[in-house]
C-alpha positions in Angstrom: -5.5 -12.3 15.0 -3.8 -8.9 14.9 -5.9 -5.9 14.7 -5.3 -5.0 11.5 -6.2 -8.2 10.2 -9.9 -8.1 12.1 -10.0 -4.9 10.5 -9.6 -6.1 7.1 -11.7 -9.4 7.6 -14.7 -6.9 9.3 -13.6 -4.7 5.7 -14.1 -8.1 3.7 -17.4 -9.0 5.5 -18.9 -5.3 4.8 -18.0 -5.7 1.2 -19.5 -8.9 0.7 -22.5 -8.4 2.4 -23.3 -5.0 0.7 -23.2 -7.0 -2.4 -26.3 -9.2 -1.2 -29.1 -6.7 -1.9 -28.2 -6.4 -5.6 -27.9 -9.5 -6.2 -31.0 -10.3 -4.4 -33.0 -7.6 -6.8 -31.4 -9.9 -9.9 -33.2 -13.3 -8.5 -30.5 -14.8 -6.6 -30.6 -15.0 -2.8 -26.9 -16.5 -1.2 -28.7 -18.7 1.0 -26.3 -21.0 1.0 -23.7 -18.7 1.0 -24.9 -16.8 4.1 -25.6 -20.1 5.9 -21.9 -21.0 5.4 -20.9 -17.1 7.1 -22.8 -18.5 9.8 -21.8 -21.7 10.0 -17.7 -20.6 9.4 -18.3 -17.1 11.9 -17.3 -14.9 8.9 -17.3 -14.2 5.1 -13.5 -14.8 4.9 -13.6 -18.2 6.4 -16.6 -19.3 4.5 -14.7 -18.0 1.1 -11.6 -20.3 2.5 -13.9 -23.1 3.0 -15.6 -22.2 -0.9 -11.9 -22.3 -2.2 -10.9 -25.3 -0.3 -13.6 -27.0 -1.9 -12.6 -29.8 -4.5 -15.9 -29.3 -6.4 -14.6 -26.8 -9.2 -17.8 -24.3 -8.4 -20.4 -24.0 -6.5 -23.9 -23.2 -6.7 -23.9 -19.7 -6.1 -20.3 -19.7 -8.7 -22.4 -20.9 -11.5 -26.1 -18.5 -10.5 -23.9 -15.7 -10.9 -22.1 -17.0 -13.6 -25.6 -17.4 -15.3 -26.2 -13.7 -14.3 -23.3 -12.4 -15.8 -22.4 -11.1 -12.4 -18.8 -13.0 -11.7 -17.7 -9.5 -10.5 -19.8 -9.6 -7.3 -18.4 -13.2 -6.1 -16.4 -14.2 -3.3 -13.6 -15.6 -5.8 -13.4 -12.0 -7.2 -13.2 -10.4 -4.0 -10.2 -12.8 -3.0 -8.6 -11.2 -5.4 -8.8 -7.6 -5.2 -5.7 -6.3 -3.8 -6.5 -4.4 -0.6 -7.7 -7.9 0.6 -4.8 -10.1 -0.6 -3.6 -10.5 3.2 -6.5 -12.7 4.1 -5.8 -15.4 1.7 -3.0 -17.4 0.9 -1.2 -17.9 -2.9 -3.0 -21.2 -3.3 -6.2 -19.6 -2.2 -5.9 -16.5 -5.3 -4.8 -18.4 -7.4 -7.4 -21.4 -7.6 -10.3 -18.4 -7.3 -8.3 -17.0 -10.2 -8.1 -20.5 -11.8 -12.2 -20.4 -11.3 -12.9 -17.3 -12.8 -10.5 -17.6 -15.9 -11.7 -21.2 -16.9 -15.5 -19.3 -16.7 -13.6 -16.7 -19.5 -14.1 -13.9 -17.2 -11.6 -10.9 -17.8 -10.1 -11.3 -14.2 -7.3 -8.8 -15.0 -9.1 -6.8 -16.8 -11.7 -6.0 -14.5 -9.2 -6.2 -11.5 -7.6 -3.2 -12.8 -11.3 -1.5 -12.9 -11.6 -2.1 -9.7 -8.1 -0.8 -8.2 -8.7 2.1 -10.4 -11.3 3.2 -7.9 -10.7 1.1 -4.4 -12.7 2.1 -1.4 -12.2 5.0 0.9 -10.6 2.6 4.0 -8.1 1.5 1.8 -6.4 5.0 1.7 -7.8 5.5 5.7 -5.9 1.9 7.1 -3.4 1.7 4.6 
């Protein structure tokens, strides 16, 4: 792996894991989720593993579904721009195909989020 891409897979692993501790004040604890990290050695590969998945959701898909809080999953995430590198076309688009068939506003809250994207975008890019 080059070192820009254990960059942006350390990047990927920050994001998601700074995500827990809301989520956790809302009810929902990843437990699964974070077993899975451990299991696959990172949040990327567990989110490959997620996506490769024939089931069309998972558990944690439908809590935050329930919570309203589709934003904050790893589907999302796949598809934010600054971390397109990590997955492949397939990958984007069925975490695309996820979120849309759930009538979440994938575009419209992608272009929320790239209105403000993190400082390390600007800093490694």
């Amino acid at each position: 792996m080059s070192h820009d891409m254990k960059q942006l897979t350390n990047h990927f692993n920050a994001y998601i894991h700074e995500g827990i501790p809301p989520l956790r004040k809302l009810g929902y604890n990843p437990t699964q989720f974070l077993e899975m990290v451990q299991t696959a050695g990172d949040a990327v590969q567990a989110t490959k593993r997620l996506l490769a998945s024939p089931r069309h959701t998972s558990y944690g898909f439908q809590r935050l579904y329930t919570l309203g809080r589709l934003v904050d999953s790893v589907e999302f995430a796949a598809l934010l721009p600054w971390f397109e590198p990590l997955f492949t076309a397939d990958e984007r688009e069925k975490a695309r195909t996820r979120l849309i068939l759930h009538e979440f506003p994938v575009d419209a809250k992608l272009r929320t989020a790239t209105a403000t994207p993190p400082g390390w975008v600007e800093e490694d890019g």
